[in-house]
C-alpha positions as CSV (number, residue, x, y, z in Angstrom):
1,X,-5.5,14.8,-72.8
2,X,-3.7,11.6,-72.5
3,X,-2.3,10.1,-69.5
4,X,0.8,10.6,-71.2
5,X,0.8,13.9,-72.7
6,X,-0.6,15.5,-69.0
7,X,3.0,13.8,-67.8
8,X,4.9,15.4,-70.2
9,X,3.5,18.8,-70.0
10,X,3.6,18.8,-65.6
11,X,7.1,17.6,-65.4
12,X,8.2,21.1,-67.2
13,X,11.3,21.7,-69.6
14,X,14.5,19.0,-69.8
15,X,12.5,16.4,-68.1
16,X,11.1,14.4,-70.9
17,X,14.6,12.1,-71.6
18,X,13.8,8.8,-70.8
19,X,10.3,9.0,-69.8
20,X,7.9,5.7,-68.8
21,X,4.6,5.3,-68.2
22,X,3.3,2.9,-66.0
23,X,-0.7,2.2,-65.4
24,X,-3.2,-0.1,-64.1
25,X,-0.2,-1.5,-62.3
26,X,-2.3,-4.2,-60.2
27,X,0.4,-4.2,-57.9
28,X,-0.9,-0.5,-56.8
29,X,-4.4,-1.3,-55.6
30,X,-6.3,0.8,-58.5
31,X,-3.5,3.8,-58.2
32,X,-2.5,5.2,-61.0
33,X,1.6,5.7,-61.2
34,X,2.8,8.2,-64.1
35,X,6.7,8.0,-63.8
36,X,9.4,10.0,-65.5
37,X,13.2,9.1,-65.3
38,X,16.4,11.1,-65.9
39,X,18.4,8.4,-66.9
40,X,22.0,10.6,-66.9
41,X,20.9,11.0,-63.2
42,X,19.1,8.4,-62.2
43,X,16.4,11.0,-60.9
44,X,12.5,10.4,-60.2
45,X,9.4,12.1,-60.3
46,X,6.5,10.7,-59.0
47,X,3.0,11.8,-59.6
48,X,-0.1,9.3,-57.7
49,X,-3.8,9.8,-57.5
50,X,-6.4,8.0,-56.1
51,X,-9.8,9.1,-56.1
52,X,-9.4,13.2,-54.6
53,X,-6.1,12.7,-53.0
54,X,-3.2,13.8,-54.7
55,X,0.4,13.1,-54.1
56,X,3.8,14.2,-55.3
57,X,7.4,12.9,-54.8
58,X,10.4,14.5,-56.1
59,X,13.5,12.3,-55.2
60,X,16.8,11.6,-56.9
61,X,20.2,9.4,-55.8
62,X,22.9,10.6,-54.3
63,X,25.0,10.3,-58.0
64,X,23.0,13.3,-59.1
65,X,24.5,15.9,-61.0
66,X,24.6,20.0,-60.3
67,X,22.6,20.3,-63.3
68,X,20.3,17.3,-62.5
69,X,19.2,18.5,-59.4
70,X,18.8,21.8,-60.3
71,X,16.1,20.7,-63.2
72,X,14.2,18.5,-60.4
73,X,14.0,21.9,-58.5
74,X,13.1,23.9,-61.2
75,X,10.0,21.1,-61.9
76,X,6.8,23.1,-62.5
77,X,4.6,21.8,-59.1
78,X,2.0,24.6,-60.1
79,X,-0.4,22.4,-62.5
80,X,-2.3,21.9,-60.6
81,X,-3.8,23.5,-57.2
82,X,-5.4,20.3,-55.9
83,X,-2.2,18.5,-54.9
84,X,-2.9,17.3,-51.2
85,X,0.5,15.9,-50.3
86,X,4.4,16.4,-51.2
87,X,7.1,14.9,-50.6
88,X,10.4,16.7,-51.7
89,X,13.4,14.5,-50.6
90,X,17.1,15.1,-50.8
91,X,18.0,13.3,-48.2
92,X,22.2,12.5,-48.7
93,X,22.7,14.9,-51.3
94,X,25.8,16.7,-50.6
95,X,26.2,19.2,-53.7
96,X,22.9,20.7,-52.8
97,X,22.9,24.9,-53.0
98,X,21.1,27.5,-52.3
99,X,20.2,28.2,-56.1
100,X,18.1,24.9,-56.0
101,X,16.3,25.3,-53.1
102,X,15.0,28.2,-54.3
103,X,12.8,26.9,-56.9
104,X,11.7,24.5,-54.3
105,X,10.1,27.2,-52.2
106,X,8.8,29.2,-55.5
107,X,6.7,26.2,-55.7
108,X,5.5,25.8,-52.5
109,X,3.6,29.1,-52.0
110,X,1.2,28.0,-55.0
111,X,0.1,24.8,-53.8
112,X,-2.8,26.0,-51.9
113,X,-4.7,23.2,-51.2
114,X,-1.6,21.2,-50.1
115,X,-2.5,19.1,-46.8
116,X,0.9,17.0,-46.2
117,X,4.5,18.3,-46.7
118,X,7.4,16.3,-45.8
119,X,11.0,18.1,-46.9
120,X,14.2,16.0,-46.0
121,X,17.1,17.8,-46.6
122,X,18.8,15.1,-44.2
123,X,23.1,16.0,-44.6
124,X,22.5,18.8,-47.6
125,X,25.6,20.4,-45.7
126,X,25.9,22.9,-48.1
127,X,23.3,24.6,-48.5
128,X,22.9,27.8,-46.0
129,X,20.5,29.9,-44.5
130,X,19.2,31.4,-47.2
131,X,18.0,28.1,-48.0
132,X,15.8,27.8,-44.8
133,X,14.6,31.5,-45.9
134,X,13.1,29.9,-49.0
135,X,11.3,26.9,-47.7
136,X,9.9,29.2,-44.8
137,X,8.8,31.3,-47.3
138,X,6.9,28.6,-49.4
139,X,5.6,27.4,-46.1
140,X,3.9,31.2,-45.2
141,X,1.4,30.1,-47.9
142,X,0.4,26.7,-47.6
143,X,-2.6,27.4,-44.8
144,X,-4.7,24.3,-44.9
145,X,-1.8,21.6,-43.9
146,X,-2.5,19.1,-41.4
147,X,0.7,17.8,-41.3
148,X,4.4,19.0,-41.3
149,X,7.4,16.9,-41.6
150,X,10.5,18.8,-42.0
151,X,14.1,17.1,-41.6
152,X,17.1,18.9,-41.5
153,X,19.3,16.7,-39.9
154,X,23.1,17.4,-40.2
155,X,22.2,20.6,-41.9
156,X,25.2,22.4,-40.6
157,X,24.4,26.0,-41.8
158,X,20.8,25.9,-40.1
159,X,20.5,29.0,-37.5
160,X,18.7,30.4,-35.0
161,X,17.3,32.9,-37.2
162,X,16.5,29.7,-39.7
163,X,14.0,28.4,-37.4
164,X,12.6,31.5,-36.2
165,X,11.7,32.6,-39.8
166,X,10.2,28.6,-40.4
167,X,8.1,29.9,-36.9
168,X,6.9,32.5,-38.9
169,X,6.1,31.1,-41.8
170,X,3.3,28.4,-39.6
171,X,2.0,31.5,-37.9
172,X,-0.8,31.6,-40.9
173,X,-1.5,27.8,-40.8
174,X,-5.0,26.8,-39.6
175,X,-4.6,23.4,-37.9
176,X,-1.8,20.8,-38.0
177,X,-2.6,17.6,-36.3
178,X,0.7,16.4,-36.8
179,X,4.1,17.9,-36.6
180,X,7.8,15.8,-37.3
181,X,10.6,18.3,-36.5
182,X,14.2,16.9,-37.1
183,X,17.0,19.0,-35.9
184,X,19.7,16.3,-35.2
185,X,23.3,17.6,-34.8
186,X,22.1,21.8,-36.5
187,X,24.9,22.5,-33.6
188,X,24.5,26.2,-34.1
189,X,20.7,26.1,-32.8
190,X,20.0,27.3,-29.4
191,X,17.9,27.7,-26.8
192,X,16.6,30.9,-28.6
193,X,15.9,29.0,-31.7
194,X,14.4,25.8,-30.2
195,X,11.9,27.9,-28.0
196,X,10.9,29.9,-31.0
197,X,9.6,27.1,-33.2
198,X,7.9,24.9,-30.0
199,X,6.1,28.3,-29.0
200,X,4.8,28.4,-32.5
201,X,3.4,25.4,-32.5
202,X,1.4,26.2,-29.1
203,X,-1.6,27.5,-31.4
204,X,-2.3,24.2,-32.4
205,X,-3.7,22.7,-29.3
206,X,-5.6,20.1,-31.6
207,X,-2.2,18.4,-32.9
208,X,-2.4,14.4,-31.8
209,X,1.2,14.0,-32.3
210,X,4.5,15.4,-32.0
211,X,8.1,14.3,-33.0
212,X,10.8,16.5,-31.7
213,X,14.6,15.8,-32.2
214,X,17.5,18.2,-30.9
215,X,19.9,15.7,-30.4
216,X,23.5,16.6,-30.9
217,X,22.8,20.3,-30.6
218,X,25.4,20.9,-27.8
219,X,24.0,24.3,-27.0
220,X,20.7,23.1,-25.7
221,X,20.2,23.8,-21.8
222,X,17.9,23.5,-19.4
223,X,16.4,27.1,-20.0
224,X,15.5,25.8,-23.5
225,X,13.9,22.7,-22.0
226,X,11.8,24.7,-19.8
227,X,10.1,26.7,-22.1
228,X,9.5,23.4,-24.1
229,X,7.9,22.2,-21.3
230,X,5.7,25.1,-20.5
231,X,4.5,25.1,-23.9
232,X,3.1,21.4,-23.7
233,X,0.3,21.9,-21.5
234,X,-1.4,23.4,-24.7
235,X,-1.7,20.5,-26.5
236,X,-4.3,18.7,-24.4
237,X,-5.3,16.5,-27.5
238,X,-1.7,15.2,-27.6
239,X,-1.9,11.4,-28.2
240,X,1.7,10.7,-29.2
241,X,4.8,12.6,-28.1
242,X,8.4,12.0,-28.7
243,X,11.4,14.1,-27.2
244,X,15.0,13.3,-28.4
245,X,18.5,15.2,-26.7
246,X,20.1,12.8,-27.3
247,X,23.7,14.4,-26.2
248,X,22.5,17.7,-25.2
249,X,25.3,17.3,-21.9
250,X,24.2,20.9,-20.4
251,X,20.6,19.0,-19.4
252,X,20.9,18.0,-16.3
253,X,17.9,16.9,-13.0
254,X,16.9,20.6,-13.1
255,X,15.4,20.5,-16.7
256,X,13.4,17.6,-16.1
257,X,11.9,19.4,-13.2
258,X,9.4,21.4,-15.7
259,X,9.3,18.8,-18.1
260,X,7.4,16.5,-15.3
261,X,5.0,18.8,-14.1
262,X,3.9,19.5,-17.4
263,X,3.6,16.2,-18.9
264,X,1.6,15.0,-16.2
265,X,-1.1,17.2,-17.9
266,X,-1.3,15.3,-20.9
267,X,-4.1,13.3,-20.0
268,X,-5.4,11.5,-22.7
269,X,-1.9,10.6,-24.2
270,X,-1.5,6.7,-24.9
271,X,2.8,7.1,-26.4
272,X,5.1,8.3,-25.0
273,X,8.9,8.5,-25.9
274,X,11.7,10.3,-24.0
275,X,15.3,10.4,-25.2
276,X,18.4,12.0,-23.1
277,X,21.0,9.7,-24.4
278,X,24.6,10.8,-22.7
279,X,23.4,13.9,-20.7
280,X,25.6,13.0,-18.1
281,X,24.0,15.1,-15.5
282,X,21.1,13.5,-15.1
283,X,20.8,11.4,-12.1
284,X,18.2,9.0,-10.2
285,X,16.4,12.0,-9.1
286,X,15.8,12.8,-13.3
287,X,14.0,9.0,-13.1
288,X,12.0,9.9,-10.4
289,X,10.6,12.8,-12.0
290,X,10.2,11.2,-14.8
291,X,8.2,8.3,-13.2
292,X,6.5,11.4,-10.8
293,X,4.6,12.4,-14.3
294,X,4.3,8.5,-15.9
295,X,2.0,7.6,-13.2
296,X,-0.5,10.1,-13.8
297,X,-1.0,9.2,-17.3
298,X,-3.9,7.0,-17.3
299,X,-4.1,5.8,-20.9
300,X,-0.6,5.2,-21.6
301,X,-0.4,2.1,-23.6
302,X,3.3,2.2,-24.6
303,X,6.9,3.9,-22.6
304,X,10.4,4.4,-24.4
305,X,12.7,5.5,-22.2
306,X,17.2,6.0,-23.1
307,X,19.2,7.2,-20.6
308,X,22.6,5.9,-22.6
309,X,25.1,6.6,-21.2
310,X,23.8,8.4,-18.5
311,X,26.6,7.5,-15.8
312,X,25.0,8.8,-12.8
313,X,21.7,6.7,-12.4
314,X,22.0,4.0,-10.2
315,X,20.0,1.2,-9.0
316,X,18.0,3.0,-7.1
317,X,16.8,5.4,-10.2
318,X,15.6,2.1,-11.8
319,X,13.6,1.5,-8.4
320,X,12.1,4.8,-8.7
321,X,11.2,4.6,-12.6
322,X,9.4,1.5,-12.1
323,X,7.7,1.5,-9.1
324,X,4.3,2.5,-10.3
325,X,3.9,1.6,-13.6
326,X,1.1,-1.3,-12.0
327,X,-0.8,1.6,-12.2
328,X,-1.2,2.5,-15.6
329,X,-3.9,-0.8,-16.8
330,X,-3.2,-0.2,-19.8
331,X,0.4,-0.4,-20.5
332,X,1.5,-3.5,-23.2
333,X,4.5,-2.0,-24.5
334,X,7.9,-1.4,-22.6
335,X,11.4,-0.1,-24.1
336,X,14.0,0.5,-21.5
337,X,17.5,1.9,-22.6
338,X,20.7,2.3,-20.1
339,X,23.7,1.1,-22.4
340,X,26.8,1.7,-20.7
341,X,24.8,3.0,-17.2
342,X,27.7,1.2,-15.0
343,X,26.7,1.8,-11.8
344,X,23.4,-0.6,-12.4
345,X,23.7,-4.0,-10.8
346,X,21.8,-7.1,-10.0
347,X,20.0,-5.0,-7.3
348,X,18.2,-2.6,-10.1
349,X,17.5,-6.1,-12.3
350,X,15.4,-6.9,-9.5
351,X,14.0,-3.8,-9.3
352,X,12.9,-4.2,-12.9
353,X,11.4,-7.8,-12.8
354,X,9.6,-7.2,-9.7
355,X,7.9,-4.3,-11.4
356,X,7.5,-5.9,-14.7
357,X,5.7,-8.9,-12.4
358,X,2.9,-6.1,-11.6
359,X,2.2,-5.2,-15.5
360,X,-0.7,-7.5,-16.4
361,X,-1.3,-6.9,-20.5
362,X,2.7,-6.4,-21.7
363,X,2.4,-7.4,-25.1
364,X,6.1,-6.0,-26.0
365,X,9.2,-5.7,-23.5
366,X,12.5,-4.0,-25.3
367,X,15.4,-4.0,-22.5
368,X,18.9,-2.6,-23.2
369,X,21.5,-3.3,-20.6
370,X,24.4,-3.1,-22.4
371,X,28.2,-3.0,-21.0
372,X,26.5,-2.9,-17.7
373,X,29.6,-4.8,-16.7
374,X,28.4,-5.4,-12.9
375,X,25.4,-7.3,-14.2
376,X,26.0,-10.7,-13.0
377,X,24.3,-14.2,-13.7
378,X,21.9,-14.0,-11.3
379,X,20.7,-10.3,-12.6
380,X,19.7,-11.8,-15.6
381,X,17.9,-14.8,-13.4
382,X,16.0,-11.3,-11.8
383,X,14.8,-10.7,-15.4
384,X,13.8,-14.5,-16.7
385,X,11.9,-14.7,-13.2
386,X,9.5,-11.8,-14.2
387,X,9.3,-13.0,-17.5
388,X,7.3,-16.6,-16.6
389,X,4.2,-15.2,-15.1
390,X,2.9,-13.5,-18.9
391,X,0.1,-15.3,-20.7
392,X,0.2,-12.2,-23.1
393,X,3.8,-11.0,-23.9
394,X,4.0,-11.4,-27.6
395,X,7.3,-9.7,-28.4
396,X,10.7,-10.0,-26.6
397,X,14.2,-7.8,-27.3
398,X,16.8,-8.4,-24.8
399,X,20.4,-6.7,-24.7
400,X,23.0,-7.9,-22.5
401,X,26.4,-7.7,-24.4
402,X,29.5,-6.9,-22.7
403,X,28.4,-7.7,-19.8
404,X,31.5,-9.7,-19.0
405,X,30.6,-11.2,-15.6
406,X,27.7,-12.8,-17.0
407,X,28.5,-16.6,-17.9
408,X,28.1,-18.8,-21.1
409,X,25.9,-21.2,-19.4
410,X,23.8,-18.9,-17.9
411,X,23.7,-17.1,-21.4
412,X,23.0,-20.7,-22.9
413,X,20.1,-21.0,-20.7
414,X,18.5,-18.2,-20.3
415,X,18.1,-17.6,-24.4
416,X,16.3,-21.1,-24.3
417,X,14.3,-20.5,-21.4
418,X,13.0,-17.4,-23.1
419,X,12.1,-19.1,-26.4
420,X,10.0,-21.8,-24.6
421,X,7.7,-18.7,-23.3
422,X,4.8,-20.4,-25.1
423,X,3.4,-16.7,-26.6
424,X,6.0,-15.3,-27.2
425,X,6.3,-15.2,-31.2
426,X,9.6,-12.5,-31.5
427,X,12.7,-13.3,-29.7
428,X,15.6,-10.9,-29.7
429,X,18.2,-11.8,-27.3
430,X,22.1,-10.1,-27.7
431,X,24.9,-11.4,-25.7
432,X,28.3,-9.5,-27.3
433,X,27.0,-9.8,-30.9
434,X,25.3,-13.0,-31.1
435,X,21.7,-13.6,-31.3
């Protein structure tokens, strides 16, 4: 059968209007590409191999028709049972329903051998629960993946008992290594929901990384957090983690309290990215718990740390943070965030050049200061003082705007000085817009 033909007969019924075939492109490195468009729609579906490793994309624009999309659902992914990864994304596409979705998870359950599935329903706001039903029921089957990617952000309709039925459904999975969960702004989820999903995933102590985002859902507290926590300790071969709440405001100091003593146990874990954005109840005593379970993680090589907007941390927070990262050997990589932390002065600049002065292989510094309006001149002198003594610092983001008492000239001077660091090869410096 013809490269062709084996299209035509995969992509099912009413998808044969427009079709092109590309191969040998030399562009793709010895990848075979077999396209098919829907040129009334603008709609894609993508079918790679290389060698045993087979991949599947279905994607479409955001002009997409009702009875567009509902023929990319309906596509026929059963052809073939040694499809290794899928990609199904409808990212932006508002006049999604339940009716399409369904076909989506008819498919799933038969693709057996499937290894990598990454589903982006990203702002589908109209489709419901019975939606999440269907993918968790496609997802029940699918018991060799590796790795799960599922975005549902801005997915209004998505419940409690939506995520507690996708828990479920990864109950019957072997071993997933990695695991993407995007729940940003699903303002109905709660603690109930959020704990019923992480404690799922605690029979996968092998997983090397995690992604994790709750931001915007307002009904998060510190009960929620805490069973989060507890569950962590599990995965000891954890290498990456990342936590986002951003704007979960009923997590306060307590919450962190669990969250500490249990990521201290994460030994072996090199990233590490923590995100409480505008949960305004977190003071310098969160920092220090944070920095109580920093320290003990030997092989950190890189920290990303936002408090936004976090009102209440002070000065002395940043002391706290900081004080020991001389300890980790082999840090390189920095990313500090407290936009619109008011209450920081030139005091907590020194704080964070003297303790940037102690980390010997920073190959990366990302600092975020912004409308920090009692940052003065000589705060930003703290921060180009630390900067002189680094033979190894490669990349350089800097964020100072609105911080009105800081002067033109030393703005002026302190962007050159930085530029002159002889290693430095990226330079990102922000004063009110201009870089």
């Amino acid at each position: 059968m013809t490269s062709e033909s084996m299209l035509h007969e995969n992509l099912g019924p009413g998808l044969e209007s427009g079709q092109t075939v590309e191969r040998d492109n030399p562009e793709m490195s010895g990848l075979y590409k077999h396209e098919a468009h829907l040129n009334a729609s603008n709609l894609a579906l993508y079918l790679v191999k290389r060698n045993q490793t087979h991949a599947y994309k279905i994607s479409g624009e955001k002009t997409a028709t009702e009875e567009s999309i509902m023929r990319m659902s309906k596509a026929d992914l059963s052809f073939s049972n040694k499809i290794r990864k899928l990609d199904i994304d409808y990212s932006g596409f508002y006049q999604m329903k339940d009716k399409e979705i369904k076909y989506i998870g008819r498919n799933l359950k038969r693709l057996t051998s499937l290894q990598t599935i990454s589903i982006n329903f990203s702002r589908c706001i109209k489709i419901s629960e019975k939606s999440f039903n269907s993918v968790a029921e496609g997802l029940r089957r699918l018991i060799s993946l590796h790795e799960i990617n599922l975005n549902f952000h801005e997915c209004w309709e998505v419940t409690n008992a939506s995520i507690i039925n996708i828990s479920k459904s990864l109950r019957t999975i072997k071993s997933i290594k990695t695991i993407n969960l995007n729940f940003h702004a699903c303002n109905k989820i709660t603690d109930k929901g959020m704990t019923n999903i992480i404690q799922s995933l605690k029979r996968f102590p092998a997983t090397h990384t995690m992604n994790v985002s709750f931001s915007y859902c307002s009904k998060i507290t510190n009960k929620g957090l805490n069973k989060i926590s507890q569950t962590l300790q599990r995965f000891t071969s954890l290498h990456t983690i990342s936590l986002n709440f951003n704007n979960c405001p009923k997590i306060t100091d307590e919450g962190l309290v669990p969250l500490s003593e249990n990521l201290k146990k994460l030994t072996i874990l090199n990233q590490i990215s923590l995100k409480f954005p505008s949960c305004k109840n977190i003071t310098d005593t969160g920092l220090n718990l944070i920095n109580q379970s920093l320290k003990r993680l030997a092989s950190l090589k890189e920290i990303s740390l936002n408090f936004t907007n976090c009102t209440k941390i002070s000065d002395e927070g940043l002391r706290k943070l900081i004080e020991n990262f001389d300890r980790l050997t082999y840090l390189n990589s920095i990313s500090l965030n407290f936009f619109l932390c008011d209450r920081i002065t030139d005091e907590g600049m020194e704080y964070i050049g003297e303790g940037l002065k102690k980390i010997a292989k920073l190959n990366d510094l990302n600092l975020s200061f912004c409308w920090c309006g009692k940052i003065t001149d000589q705060g930003l002198n703290n921060i180009h003082e630390s900067l002189k003594g680094f033979v190894s610092l490669q990349s350089i983001s800097l964020y100072f705007s609105h911080c009105s008492k800081i002067t033109e000239k030393a703005r002026k001077n302190f962007r050159q000085d930085v530029k002159d660091l002889g290693s430095v090869n990226i330079v990102k410096i922000n004063f009110d817009g201009d870089d």
